[in-house]
C-alpha positions as CSV (number, residue, x, y, z in Angstrom):
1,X,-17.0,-26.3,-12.0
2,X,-13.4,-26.0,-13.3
3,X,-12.9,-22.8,-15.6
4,X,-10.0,-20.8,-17.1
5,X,-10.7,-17.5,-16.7
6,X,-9.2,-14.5,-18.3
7,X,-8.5,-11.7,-15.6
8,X,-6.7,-9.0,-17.3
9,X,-4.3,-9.3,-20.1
10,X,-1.7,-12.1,-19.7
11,X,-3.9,-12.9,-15.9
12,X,-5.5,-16.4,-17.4
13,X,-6.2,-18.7,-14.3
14,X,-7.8,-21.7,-13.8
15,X,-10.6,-21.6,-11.2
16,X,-13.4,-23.3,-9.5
17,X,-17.0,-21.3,-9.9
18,X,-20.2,-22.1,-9.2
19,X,-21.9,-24.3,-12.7
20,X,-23.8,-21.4,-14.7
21,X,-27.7,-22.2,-14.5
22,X,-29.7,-21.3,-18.0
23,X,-31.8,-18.4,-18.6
24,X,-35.3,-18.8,-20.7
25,X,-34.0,-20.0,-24.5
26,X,-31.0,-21.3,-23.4
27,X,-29.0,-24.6,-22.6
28,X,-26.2,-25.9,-20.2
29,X,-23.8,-27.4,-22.4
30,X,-21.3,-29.8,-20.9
31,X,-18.1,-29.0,-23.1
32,X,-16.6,-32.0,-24.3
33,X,-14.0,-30.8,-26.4
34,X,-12.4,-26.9,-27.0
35,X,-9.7,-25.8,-29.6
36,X,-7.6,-23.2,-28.8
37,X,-7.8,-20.8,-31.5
38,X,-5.0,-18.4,-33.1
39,X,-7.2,-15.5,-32.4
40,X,-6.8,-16.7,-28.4
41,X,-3.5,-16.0,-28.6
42,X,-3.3,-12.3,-28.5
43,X,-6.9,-12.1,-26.4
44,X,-5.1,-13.5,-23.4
45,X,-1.9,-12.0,-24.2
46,X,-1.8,-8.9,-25.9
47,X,-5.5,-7.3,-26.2
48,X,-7.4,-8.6,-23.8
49,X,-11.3,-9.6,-23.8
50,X,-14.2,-7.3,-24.7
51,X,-14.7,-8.4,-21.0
52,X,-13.4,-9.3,-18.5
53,X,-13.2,-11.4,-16.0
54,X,-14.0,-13.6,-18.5
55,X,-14.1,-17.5,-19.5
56,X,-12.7,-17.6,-23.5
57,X,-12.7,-20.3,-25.8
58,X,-15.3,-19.9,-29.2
59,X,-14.3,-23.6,-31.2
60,X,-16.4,-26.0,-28.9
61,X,-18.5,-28.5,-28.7
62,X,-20.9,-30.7,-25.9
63,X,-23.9,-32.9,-24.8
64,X,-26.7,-30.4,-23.5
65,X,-27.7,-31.1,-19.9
66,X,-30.5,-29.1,-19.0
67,X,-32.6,-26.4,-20.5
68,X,-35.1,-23.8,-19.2
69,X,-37.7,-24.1,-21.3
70,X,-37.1,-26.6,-23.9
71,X,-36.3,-30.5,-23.4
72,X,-36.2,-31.1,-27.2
73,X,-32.3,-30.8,-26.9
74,X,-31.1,-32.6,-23.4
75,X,-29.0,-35.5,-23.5
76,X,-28.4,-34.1,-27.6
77,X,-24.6,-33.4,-28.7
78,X,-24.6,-30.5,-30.2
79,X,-21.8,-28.4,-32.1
80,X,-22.1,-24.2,-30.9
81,X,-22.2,-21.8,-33.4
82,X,-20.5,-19.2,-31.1
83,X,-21.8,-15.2,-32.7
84,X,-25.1,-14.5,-30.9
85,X,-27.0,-12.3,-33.2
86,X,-29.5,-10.0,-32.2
87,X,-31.9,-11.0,-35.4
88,X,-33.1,-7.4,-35.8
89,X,-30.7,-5.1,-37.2
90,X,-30.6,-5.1,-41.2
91,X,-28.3,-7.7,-41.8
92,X,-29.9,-9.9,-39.7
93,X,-33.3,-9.3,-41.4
94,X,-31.6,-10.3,-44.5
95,X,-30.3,-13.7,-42.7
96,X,-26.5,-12.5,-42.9
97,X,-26.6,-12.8,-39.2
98,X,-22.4,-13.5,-39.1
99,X,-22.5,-9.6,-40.0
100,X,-25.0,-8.4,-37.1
101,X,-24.5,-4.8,-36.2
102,X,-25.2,-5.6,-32.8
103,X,-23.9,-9.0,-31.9
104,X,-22.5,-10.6,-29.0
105,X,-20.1,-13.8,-29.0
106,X,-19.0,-16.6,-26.9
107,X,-15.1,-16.7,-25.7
108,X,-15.1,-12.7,-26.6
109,X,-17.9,-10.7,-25.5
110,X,-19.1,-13.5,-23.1
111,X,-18.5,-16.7,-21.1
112,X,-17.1,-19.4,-23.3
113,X,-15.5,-23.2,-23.7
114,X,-12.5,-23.4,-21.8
115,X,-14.8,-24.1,-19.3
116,X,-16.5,-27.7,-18.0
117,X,-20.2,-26.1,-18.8
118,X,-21.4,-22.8,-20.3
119,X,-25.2,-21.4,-21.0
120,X,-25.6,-20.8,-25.0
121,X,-28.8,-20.1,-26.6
122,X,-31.0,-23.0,-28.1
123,X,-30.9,-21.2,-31.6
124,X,-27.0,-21.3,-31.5
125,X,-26.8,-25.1,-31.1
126,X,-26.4,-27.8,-33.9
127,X,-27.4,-30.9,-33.4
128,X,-24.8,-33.4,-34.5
129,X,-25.2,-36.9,-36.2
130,X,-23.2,-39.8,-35.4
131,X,-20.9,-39.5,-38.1
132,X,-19.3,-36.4,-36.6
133,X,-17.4,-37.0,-33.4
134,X,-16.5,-34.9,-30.8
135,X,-12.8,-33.6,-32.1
136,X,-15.2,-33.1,-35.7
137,X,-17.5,-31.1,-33.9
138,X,-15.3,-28.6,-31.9
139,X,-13.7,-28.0,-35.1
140,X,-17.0,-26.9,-37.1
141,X,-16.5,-23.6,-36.6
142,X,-13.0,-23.0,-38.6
143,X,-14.2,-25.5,-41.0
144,X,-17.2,-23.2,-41.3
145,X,-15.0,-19.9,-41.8
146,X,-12.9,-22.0,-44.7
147,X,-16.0,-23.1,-46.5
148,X,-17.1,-18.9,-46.3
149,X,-14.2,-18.0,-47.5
150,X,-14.3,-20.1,-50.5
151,X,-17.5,-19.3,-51.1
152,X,-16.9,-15.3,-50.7
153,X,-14.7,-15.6,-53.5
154,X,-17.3,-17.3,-55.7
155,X,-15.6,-21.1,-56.3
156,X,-18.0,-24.0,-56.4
157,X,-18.2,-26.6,-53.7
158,X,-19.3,-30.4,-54.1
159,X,-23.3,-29.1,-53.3
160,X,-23.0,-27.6,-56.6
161,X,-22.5,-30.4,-58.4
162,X,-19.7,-31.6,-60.5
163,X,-16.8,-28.6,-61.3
164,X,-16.7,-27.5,-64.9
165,X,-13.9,-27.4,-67.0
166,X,-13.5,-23.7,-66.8
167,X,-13.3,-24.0,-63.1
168,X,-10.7,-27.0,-63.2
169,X,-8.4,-25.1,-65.2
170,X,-7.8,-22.3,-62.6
171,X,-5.1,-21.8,-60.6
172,X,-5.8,-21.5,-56.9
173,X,-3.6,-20.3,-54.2
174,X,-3.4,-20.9,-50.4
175,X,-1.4,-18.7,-48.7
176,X,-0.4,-19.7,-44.7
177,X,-1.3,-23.0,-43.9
178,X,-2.5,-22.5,-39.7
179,X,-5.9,-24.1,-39.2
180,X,-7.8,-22.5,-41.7
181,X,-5.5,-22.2,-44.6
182,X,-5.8,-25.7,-44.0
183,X,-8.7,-26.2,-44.1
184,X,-9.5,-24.5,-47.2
185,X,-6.8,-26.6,-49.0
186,X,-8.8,-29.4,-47.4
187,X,-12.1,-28.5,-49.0
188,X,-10.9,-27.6,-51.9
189,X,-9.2,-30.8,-52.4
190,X,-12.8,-32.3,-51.7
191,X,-14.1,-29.9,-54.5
192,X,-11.9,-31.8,-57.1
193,X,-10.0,-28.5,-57.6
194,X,-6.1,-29.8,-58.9
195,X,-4.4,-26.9,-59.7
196,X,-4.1,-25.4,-56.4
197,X,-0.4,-24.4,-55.0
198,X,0.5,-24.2,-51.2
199,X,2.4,-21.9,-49.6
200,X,3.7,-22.3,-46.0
201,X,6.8,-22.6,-43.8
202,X,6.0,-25.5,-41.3
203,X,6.9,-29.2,-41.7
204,X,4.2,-30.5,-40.1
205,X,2.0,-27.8,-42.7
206,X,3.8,-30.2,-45.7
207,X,3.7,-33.4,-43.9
208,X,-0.4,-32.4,-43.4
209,X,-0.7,-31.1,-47.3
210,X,0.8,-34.5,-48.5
211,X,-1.6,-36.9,-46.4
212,X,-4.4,-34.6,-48.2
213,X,-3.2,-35.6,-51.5
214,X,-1.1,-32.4,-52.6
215,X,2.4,-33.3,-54.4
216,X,4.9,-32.6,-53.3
217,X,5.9,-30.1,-56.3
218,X,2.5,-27.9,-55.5
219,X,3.9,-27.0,-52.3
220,X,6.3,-23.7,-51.5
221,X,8.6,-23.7,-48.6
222,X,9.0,-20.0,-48.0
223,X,11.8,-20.9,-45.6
224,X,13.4,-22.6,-49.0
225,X,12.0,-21.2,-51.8
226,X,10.6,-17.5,-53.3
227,X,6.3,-17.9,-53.1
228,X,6.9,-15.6,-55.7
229,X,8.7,-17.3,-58.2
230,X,7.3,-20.3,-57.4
231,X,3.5,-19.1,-58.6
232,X,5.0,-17.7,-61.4
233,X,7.0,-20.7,-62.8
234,X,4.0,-22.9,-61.8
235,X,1.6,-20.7,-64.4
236,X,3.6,-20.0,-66.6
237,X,4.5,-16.3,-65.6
238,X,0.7,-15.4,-66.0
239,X,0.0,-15.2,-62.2
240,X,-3.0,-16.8,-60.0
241,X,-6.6,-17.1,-60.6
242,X,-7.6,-17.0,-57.2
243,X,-5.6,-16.4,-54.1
244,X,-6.4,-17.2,-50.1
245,X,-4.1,-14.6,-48.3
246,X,-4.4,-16.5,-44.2
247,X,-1.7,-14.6,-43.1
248,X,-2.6,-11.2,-42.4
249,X,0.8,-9.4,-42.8
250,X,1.3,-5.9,-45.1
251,X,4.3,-7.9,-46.8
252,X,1.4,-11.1,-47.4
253,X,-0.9,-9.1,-49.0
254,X,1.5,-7.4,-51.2
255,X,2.7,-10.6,-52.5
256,X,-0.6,-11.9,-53.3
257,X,-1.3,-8.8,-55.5
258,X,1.9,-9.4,-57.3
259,X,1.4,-12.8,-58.1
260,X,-2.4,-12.6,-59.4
261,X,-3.3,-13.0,-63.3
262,X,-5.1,-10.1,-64.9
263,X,-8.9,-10.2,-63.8
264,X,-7.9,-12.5,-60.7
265,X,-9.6,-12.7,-57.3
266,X,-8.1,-12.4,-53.9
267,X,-9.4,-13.1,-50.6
268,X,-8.6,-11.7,-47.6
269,X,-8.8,-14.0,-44.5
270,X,-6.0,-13.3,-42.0
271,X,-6.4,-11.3,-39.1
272,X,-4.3,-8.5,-39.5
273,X,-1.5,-7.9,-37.0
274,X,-1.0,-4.3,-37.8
275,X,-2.0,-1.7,-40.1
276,X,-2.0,-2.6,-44.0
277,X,0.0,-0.8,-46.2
278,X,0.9,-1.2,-50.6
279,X,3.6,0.1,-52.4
280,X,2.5,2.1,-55.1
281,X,3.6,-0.1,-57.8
282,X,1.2,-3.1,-56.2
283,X,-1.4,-0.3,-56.2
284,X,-1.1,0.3,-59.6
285,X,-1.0,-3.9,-60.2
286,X,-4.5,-3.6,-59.1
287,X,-5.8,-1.3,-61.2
288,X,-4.4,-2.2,-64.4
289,X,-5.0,-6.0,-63.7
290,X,-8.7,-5.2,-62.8
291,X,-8.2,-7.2,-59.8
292,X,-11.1,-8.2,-57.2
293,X,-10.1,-7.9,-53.4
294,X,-12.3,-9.5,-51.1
295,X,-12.9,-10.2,-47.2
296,X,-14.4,-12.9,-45.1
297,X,-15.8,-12.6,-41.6
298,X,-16.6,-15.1,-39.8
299,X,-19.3,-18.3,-41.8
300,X,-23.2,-18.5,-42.6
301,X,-25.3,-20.4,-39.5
302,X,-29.4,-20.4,-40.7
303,X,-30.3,-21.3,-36.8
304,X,-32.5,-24.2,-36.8
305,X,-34.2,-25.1,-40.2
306,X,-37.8,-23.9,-39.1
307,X,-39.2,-27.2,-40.0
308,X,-37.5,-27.6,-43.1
309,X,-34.1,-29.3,-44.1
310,X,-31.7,-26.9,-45.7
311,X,-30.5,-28.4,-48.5
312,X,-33.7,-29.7,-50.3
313,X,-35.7,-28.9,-53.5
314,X,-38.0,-25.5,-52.9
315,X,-39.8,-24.8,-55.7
316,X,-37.3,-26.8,-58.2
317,X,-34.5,-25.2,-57.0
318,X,-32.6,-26.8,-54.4
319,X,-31.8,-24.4,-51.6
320,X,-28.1,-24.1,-50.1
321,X,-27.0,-25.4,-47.2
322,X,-26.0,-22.7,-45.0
323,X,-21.4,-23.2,-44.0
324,X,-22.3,-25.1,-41.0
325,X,-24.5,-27.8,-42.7
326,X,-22.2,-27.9,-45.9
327,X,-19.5,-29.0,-43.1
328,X,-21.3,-31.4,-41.4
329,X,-22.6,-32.9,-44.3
330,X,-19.0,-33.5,-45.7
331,X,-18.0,-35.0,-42.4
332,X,-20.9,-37.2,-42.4
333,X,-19.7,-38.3,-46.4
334,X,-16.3,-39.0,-45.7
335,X,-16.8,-41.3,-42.9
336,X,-19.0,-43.1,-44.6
337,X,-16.4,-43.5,-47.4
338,X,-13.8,-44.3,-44.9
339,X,-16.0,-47.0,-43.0
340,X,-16.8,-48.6,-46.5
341,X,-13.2,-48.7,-47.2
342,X,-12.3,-50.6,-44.1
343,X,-15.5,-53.0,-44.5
344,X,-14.1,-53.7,-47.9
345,X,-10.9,-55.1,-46.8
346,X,-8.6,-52.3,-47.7
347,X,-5.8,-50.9,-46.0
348,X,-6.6,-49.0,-42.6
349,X,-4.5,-46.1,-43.1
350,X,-6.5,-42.8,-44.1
351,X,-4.1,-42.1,-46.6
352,X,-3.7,-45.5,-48.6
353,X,-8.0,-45.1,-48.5
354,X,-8.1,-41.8,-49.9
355,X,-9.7,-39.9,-47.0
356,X,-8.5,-37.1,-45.0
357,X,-10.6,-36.8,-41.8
358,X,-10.1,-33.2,-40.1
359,X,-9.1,-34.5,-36.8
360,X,-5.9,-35.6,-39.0
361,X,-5.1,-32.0,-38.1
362,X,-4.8,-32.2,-34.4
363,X,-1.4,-32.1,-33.1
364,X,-1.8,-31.5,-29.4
365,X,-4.2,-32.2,-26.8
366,X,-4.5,-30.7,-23.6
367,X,-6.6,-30.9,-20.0
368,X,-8.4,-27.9,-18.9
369,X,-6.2,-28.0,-16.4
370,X,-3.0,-27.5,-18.4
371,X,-4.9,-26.0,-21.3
372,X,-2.2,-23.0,-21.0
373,X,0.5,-25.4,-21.8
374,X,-1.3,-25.3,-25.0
375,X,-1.7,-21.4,-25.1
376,X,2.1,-20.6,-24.7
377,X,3.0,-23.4,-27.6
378,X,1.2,-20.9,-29.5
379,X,2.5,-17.3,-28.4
380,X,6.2,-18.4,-28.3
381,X,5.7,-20.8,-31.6
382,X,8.1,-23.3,-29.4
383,X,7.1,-26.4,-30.9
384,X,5.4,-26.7,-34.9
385,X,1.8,-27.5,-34.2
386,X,-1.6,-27.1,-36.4
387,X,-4.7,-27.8,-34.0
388,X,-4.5,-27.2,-30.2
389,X,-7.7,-29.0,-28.6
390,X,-8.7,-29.0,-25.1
391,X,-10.3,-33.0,-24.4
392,X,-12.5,-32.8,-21.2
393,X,-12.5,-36.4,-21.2
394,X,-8.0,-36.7,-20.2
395,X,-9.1,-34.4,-17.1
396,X,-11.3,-37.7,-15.7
């Protein structure tokens, strides 16, 4: 099989290896579609791999072709959730397995997508419906980390029913609009959340933002415009309720401090690129604004439901779908809305029928072949771009 495999730092090659064969309790997943993510950036170029030689690639997505020990899932397609936990340190025990103290993780720690087939455990696959396609599916996984990051920071989604009034009135903040900055604009949109201002410095991050249904007045050029004054005029000079830093710069997270209303919330879900560091003034914002910093890591995956749908009535109380589920289970809705809009007669454009569809936020594609084509649009930031996907299917 065709693989591109990491070597060394900056040493990324495409070779031809023998197909993996699965161990007991796992499955050969023909990949069908990859995204390159940010983090891949500096893995290939700067860092390097836990290790290495090694295949990378964590956003994927396939049809199952053989398993050692369980047919239940051939011939299935199946989106990957990629962290393998070990499901016996503490956090695990307590089902926070996206915090295991003992992990390992496909495209990182072990061989991943930007490959034609790659072993993953049966408990890490998702079985898909129709409703989400293959570009859907390969993208689960920063949908996944959006939804936990909204979450984290304690805001209602639409399996919580219908937003109170309290909640409506906030003002929400998304700071660096990559993929998952994005993405959370994307589902908060889908929340019914109104009062949310964007922050970015792409074109194609407005031109995205607007097909969404943001105006054009809730969105912050920073190439333009001040972020700063801009939040501030927007409220009125009292500041942010809530604020998604997706940058991971020390001058970012400063900014976001200064901008935040007394008793506000900020969460942290950039990478950082160096060491963070306040001014003591922003400090002292914290303090005397009795501010809440949070982080994110990675999203909640339940592994399979154990014979019972997540999501239903336990007990009275319905149970939560874990991030994974939530995700599919929006997917799965807004098709349905779209396909009911173009049975009715009305216009076929996404936007004129009121439905943004996340493959809306591809804006290359790539072979496995020239995947790397894709990689260096990235490092060098030579063209404006929001999703990078590898298609297995162009390679044919």
């Amino acid at each position: 099989m065709k693989a591109q495999i990491l070597y060394g730092i900056g040493n990324l090659n495409i070779a031809d290896i023998e197909k993996p064969s699965p161990k007991e309790g796992e499955a050969l997943v023909r990949v069908t579609r990859c995204g390159i993510c940010g983090s891949d950036v500096p893995r290939v170029y700067k860092t390097g791999a836990h290790n290495m030689p090694l295949i990378p690639g964590h956003e994927f997505c396939g049809v199952v072709e053989k398993c050692d020990s369980d047919e239940r899932y051939v011939g299935k397609r199946v989106g990957v959730f990629p962290l393998i936990p070990c499901r016996t340190c503490s956090q695990c025990k307590e089902k926070h397995y996206e915090m295991c103290e003992n992990y390992n993780y496909l495209g990182s720690r072990s061989d991943g997508g930007f490959a034609e087939y790659v072993t993953v455990p049966l408990w890490n696959l998702l079985p898909l419906p129709d409703e989400v396609g293959d570009d859907e599916a390969a993208m689960l996984e920063p949908m996944a980390v959006a939804v936990h990051a909204i979450r984290r920071i304690g805001l209602s989604l639409c399996d919580r029913g219908a937003l109170k009034k309290s909640e409506k009135a906030k003002t929400i903040v998304v700071c660096g609009l990559g993929t998952i900055g994005l993405m959370v604009a994307m589902f908060l949109r889908d929340a019914g959340y109104h009062k949310v201002l964007l922050i970015g410095n792409k074109t194609v991050q407005k031109e995205k933002a607007l097909k969404m249904g943001y105006a054009e007045e809730d969105y912050c050029d920073v190439r333009y415009g001040d972020p700063v004054n801009f939040i501030m005029s927007r409220t009125g000079e009292l500041g942010a309720d809530y604020y998604f830093e997706c940058i991971g710069r020390t001058e970012n997270y400063a900014q976001a401090l200064k901008c935040m209303a007394p008793m506000g919330a900020v969460m942290l879900v950039g990478n950082p690129y160096s060491d963070m560091e306040l001014p003591k003034e922003v400090y002292w914002k914290i303090l005397r604004g009795q501010l809440t910093i949070k982080g994110t890591w990675n999203s909640s995956y339940l592994g399979p439901a154990e014979g019972r749908d997540l999501g239903e009535e336990i007990g009275g109380k319905r149970q939560p779908l874990d991030d994974w589920r939530y995700v599919i289970s929006r997917i799965s809705s807004w098709k349905k809305k779209a396909d009911t809009a173009g049975s009715s007669g009305e216009a076929g454009d996404k936007k004129e029928r009121d439905v943004f569809l996340p493959d809306e936020l591809i804006t290359h594609r790539f072979t496995l072949s020239d995947m790397q084509d894709g990689l260096r649009i990235m490092q060098k930031k030579s063209e404006e771009y929001i999703k990078i996907m590898i298609d297995t299917s162009l390679d044919v």
